[in-house]
N, C-alpha and C positions, 0 to 999 in steps of 0.2 A: 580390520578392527576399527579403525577411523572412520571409514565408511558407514560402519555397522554405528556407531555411537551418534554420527552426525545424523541417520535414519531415523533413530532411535527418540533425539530431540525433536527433529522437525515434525513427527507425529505426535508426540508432547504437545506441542505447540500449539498445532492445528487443535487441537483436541482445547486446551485451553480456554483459548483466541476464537475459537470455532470458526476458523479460518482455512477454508479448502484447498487456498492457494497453497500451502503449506505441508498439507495433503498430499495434494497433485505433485511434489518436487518430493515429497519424501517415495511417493510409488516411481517416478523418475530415478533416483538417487538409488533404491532398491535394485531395478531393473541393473542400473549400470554397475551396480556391485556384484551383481550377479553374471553379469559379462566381461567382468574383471575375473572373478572365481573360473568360468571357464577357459579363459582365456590363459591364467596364470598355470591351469591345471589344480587348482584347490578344487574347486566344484568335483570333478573326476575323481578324485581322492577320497573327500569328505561328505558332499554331499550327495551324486546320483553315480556312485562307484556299483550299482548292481546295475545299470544299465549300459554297456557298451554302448548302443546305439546312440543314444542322447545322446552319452557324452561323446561322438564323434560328431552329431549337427547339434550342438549346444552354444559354442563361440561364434559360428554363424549367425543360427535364429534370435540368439539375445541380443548380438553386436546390430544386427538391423532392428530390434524392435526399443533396442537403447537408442538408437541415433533417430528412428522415428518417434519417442516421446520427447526426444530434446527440439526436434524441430517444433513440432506444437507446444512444446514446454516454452521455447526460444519467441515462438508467435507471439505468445500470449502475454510474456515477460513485457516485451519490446511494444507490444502495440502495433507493432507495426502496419496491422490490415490499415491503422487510421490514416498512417503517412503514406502509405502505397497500399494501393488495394491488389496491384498486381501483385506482388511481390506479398502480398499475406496469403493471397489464394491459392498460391506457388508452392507457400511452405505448409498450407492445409493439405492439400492437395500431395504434394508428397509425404507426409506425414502419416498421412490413412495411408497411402499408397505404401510403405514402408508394414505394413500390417498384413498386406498380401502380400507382397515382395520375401515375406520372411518364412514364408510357408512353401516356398518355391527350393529353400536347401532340401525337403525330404523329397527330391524329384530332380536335381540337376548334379553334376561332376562337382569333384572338389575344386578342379580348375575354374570350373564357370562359378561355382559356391565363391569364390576368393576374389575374383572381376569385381561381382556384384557385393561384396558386402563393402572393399576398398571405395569402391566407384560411389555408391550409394554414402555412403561418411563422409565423402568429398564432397559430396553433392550438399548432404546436412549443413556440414562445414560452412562451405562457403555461401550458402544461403542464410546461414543463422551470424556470421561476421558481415556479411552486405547488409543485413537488417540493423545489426549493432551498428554499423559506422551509419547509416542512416540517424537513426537516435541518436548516437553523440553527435553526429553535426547538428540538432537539430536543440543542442547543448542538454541534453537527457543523459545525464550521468551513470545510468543504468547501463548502456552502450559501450560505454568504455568498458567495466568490468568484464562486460557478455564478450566484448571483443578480445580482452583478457584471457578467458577463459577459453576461449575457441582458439587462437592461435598456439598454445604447444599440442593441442589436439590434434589440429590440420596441419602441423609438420608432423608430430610423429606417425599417423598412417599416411602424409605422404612417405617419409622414408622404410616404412614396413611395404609399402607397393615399391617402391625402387630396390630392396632388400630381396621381394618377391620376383623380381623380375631378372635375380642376378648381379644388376649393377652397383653392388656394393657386396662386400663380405659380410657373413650370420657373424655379431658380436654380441657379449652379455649387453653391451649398454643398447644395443638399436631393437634388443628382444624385450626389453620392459619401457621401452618408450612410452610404448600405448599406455602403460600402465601406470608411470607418474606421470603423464600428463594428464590423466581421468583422474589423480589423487588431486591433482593442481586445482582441473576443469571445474571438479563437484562445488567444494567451497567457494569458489568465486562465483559459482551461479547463486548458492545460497546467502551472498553479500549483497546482489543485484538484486535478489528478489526480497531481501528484507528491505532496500532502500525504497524498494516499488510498492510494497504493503505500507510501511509509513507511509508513503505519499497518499495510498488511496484512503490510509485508515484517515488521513488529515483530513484529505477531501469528505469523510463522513461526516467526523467530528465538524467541522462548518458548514456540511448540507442542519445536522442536526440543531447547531445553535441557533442556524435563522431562522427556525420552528420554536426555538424557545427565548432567545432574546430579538429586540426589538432593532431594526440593521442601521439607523442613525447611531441609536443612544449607549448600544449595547444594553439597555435594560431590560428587566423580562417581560415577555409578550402578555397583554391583557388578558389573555385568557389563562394562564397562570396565575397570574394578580388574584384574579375573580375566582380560584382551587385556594390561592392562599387565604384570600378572606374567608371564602368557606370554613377552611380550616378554623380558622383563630374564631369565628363565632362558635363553631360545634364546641370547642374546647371551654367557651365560655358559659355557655349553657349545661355544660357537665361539668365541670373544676371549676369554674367562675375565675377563669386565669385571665386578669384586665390588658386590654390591650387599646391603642389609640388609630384610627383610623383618618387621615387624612387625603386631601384632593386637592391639589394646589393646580392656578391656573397663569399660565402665562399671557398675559391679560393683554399687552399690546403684539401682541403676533401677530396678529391679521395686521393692524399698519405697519410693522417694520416688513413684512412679504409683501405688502401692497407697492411702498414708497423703494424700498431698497432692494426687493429682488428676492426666489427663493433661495439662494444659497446665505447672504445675511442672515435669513429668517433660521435656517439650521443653525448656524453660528450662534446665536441666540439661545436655541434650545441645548448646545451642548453645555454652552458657559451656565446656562442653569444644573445641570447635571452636577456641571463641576461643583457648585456653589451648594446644591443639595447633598452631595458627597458630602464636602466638611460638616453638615453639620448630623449626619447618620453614623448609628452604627455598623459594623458589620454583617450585624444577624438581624437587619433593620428590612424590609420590603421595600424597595422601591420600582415601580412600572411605568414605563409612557401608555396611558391605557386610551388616550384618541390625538389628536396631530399636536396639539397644544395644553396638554395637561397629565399631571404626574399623579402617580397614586404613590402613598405610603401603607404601611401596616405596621406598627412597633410595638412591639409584644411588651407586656412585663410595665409598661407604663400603665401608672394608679392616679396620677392628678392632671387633672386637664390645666393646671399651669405649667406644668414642663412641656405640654405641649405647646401652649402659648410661649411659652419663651421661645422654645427654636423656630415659631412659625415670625414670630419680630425677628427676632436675628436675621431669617431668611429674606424677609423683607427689605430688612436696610442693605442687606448684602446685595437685593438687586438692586436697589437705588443708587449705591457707591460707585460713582464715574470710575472709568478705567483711563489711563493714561494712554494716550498715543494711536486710542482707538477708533478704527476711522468705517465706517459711519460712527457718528458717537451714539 
């Protein structure tokens, strides 16, 4: 049931977000619910109880085609093709391989069916925690969890292959092993992979703003400026809504970049920023619209003396010495 609800979200989500990674981990998360049902005997029961046959290569075919969506589920989380190329290839490569491998239970013994599904989880296993310690040493947070998650998995089918092999007694607890540590496993992949969607939705969100703000000033990119001004004339030609348009120019820049260097010269442009800040509103325009000059747009303004005023204010405020400030 936990299963089914955590399934239930993550397609929410996707759906939402329109987010495939989210997707992919809920057809993941499915698949291992479903190799949990056969495995527990619910699936036989409840769901494919008119089919004998299934439900006798059913905890096979799923348990291999669960451990090969987690290996390319594990790839993709982790990145890891980026830090090792070997070692991504490895777990591509077995991953698809895990997709014919699972087609081989309607064709081989249950002895040899039990080898291979053990063998094959061991192998997921411990290819999907060398990937995780990879990423966390490489301080990728995401790593820890994955590794997390992957070690009560790779004890409990180690001890179901030692259980299988004899060398321990069949107990209630070593018979649902597999099965709280898959309750354990799922959530903690779904921790790792929401901290990896924030990072990358981050990484959008600041691919996207330096298409819209300016990467000194933080102000908005000239070609915006030039949609806003659009705007506020169309409005004034149809409602005659007064607005005040200004260009100020930072008039010594070229000699402070000439005499002191480019990075002074930015310094220069941000303490105007600052100094233009105080005297704006919130819902005020402001753009760096070429290397050395500001564009405004302030709606709602009716007298070209309240422009004047703030354009003095801003004036003496660049004139006002700074204390301690060296170039002066």
């Amino acid at each position: 049931g936990a299963l089914l609800l955590l399934i239930a979200a993550c397609a929410l989500q996707a759906w939402v977000y329109d987010d495939p990674t989210y997707a992919w981990y809920s057809v993941y998360a499915a698949t291992m619910s479903l190799a949990v049902a056969a495995y527990t005997g619910v699936g036989g029961h409840l769901i494919w109880s008119q089919s004998g046959l299934w439900a006798d290569l059913a905890l096979g075919f799923l348990a291999v085609i669960a451990a090969a969506a987690a290996a390319i589920f594990i790839r993709d989380l982790t990145a890891i093709h980026v830090r090792s190329r070997f070692l991504g290839s490895l777990m591509r490569v077995v991953g698809r391989g895990g997709m014919v491998l699972a087609c081989t239970f309607f064709f081989v013994s249950k002895q040899w069916a039990l080898a291979l599904i053990v063998g094959y989880i061991l192998l997921v296993a411990a290819l999907s925690m060398s990937s995780a310690w990879m990423t966390w040493r490489r301080g990728d947070v995401v790593g820890l969890w994955v590794l997390a998650a992957f070690l009560p998995l790779a004890a409990a089918v180690g001890l179901t292959l030692i259980q299988a092999l004899g060398w321990i007694p069949v107990s209630f607890g070593m018979q649902y092993a597999v099965v709280i540590s898959t309750a354990i496993e799922v959530p903690l992949l779904l921790v790792a992979l929401t901290l990896r969607s924030r990072e990358r939705h981050g990484a959008q969100i600041r691919e996207l703003a330096l298409s819209t703000q300016d990467a000194l000033t933080g102000l908005l990119a000239p070609h915006l400026f030039m949609d806003r001004l659009q705007q506020v004339v169309t409005r004034y030609r149809r409602d005659h809504e007064d607005a005040a348009v200004v260009y100020i120019d930072l008039v010594n820049y070229g000699r402070i970049k000439s005499v002191h260097g480019a990075s002074v010269a930015e310094q220069s442009l941000l303490r105007s920023v600052i100094k233009l800040r105080r005297l704006l509103r919130d819902v005020d325009t402001v753009s760096r619209v070429s290397e050395a000059r500001f564009g405004l747009v302030l709606e709602g303004v009716s007298s070209r003396a309240s422009v004047t005023d703030r354009a003095a204010r801003l004036i003496a405020s660049g004139l006002m010495p700074l204390k301690g400030l060296k170039p002066e």
